[in-house]
C-alpha positions in Angstrom: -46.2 -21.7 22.7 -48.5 -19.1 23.1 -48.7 -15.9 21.2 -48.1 -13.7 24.2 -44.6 -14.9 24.6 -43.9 -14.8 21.0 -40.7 -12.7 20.3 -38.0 -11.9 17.4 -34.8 -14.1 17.5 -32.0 -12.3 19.3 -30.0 -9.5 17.1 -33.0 -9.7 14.4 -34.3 -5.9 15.6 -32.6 -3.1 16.8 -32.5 0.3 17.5 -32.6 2.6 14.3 -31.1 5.9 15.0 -33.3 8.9 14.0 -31.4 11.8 14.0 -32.8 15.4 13.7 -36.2 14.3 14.6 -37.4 16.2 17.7 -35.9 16.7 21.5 -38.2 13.1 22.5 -35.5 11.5 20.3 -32.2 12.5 22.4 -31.0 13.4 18.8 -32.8 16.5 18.1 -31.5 20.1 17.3 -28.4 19.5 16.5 -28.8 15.7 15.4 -25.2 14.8 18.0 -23.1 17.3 16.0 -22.6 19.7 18.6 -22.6 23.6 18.0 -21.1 25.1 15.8 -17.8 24.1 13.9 -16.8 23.0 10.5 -17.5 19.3 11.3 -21.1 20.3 12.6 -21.5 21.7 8.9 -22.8 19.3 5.8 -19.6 18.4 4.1 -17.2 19.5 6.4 -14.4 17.8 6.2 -11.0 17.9 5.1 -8.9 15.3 3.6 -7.4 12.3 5.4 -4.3 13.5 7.6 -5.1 17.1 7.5 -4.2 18.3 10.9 -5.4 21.9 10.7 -2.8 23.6 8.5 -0.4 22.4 10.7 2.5 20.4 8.8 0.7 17.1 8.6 2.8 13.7 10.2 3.4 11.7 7.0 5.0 15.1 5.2 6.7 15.5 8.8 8.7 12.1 8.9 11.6 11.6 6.6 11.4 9.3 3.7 12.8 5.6 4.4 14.6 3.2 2.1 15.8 2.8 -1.2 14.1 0.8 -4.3 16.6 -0.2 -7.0 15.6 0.0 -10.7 17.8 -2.5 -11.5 15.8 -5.3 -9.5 14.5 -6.6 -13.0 17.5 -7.0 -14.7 18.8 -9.3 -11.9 17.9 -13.0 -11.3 19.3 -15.8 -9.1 20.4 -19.1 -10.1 20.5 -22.5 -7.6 22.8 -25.3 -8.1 19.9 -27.4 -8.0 18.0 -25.7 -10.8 21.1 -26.0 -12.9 21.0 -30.1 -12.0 17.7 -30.0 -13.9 18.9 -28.7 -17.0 19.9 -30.8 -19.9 22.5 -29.1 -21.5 25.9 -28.7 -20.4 26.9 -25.2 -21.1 24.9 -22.7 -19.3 24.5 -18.8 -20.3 21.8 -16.6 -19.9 20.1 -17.3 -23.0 19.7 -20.8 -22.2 17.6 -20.2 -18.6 15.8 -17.4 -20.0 14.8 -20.7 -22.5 14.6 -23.2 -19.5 12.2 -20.7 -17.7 14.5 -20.4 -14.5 15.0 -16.3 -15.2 13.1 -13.8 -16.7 12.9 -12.4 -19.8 14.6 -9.0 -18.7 17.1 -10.5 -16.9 20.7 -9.5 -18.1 22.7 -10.3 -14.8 22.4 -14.0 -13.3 24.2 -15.2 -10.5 24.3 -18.7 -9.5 24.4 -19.4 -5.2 25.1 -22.3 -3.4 22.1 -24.0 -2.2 21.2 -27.9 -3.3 23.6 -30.4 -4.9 25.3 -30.4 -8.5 26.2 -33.7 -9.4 26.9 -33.1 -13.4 29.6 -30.9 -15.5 28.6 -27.6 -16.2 30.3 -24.9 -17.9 28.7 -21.5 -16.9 29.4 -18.8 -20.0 28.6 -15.5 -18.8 26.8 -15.6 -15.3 28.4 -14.8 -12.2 28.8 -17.6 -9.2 28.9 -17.2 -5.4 32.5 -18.2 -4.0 30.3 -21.1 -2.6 28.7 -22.1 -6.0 32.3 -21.7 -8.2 33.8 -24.2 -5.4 30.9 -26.8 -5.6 30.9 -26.4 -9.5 34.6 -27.0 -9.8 34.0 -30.0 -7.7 31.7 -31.5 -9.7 34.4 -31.2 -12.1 32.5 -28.2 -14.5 33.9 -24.3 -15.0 33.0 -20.9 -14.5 33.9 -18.9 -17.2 
C-alpha cells in the first residue's frame, strides 16, 4: 500500500448538494426552483391531491362498498369447534364461555366444515342446511 493510492471505500463520500450558493455551483440564483411560481416560493404548497381548484380525483370518483354495523354482533360456528366442547347442549352463552365467539356476539351460526361425531342439541343458533344435516346425523337437534 502506499499512501498515494489511498482512497475512501465505495459509497462512503458523495456529492453534497449546495444550493443557492453562487453560478460555479450549477445551483445558484434560483437554487433549481425555476422562475417564478408558487412552488418556486418558501412554503408553497398546497395540500396532497389539490389539483388547482379543479375538483380533485378522490372527491371525483364515487364512493365504493358497503361496511355493515352489524359485523360484531355476528359470529360463526364450525362443527369441529362444537366436537371440542364438553357439554351437550349448545347456546350462545355457552361459546361466548368456551371462547369460540365473542363477547358481543348475539347471532351465531354454525357451517359445515370438519366432522361431528357426538350429540348436540343447539338452543338458539342458526345452522347451515349442511351443518343441520350433519348434526341430525350424528344423531343431535337444532332447535
Amino acid at each position: 500500500m502506499e499512501l498515494n493510492t489511498i482512497q475512501p471505500a465505495e459509497g462512503a463520500k458523495h456529492y453534497k448538494r449546495r444550493v443557492g450558493r453562487g453560478i460555479g455551483s450549477g445551483l445558484g440564483k434560483t437554487a433549481g426552483r425555476g422562475h417564478k411560481g408558487q412552488k418556486s416560493r418558501s412554503g408553497g404548497f398546497h395540500k396532497v391531491g389539490f389539483e388547482g381548484g379543479q375538483m380533485p380525483l378522490q372527491r371525483r370518483l364515487p364512493k365504493r362498498g358497503f361496511k355493515s354495523l352489524a359485523t360484531p354482533y355476528k359470529a360463526e360456528v364450525r362443527l369441529s369447534d362444537l366436537e371440542k366442547l364438553p357439554v351437550s347442549d349448545i347456546d350462545v352463552l355457552a361459546l361466548k364461555q368456551a371462547g369460540l365467539v365473542t363477547d358481543l356476539a348475539r347471532v351465531v351460526r354454525v357451517i359445515k366444515a370438519g366432522e361431528l361425531t357426538k350429540k348436540v342439541k343447539l338452543i338458539g343458533l342458526i345452522a347451515t342446511k349442511g351443518a343441520k344435516a350433519a348434526i341430525e346425523a350424528a344423531g343431535g337437534s337444532v332447535a
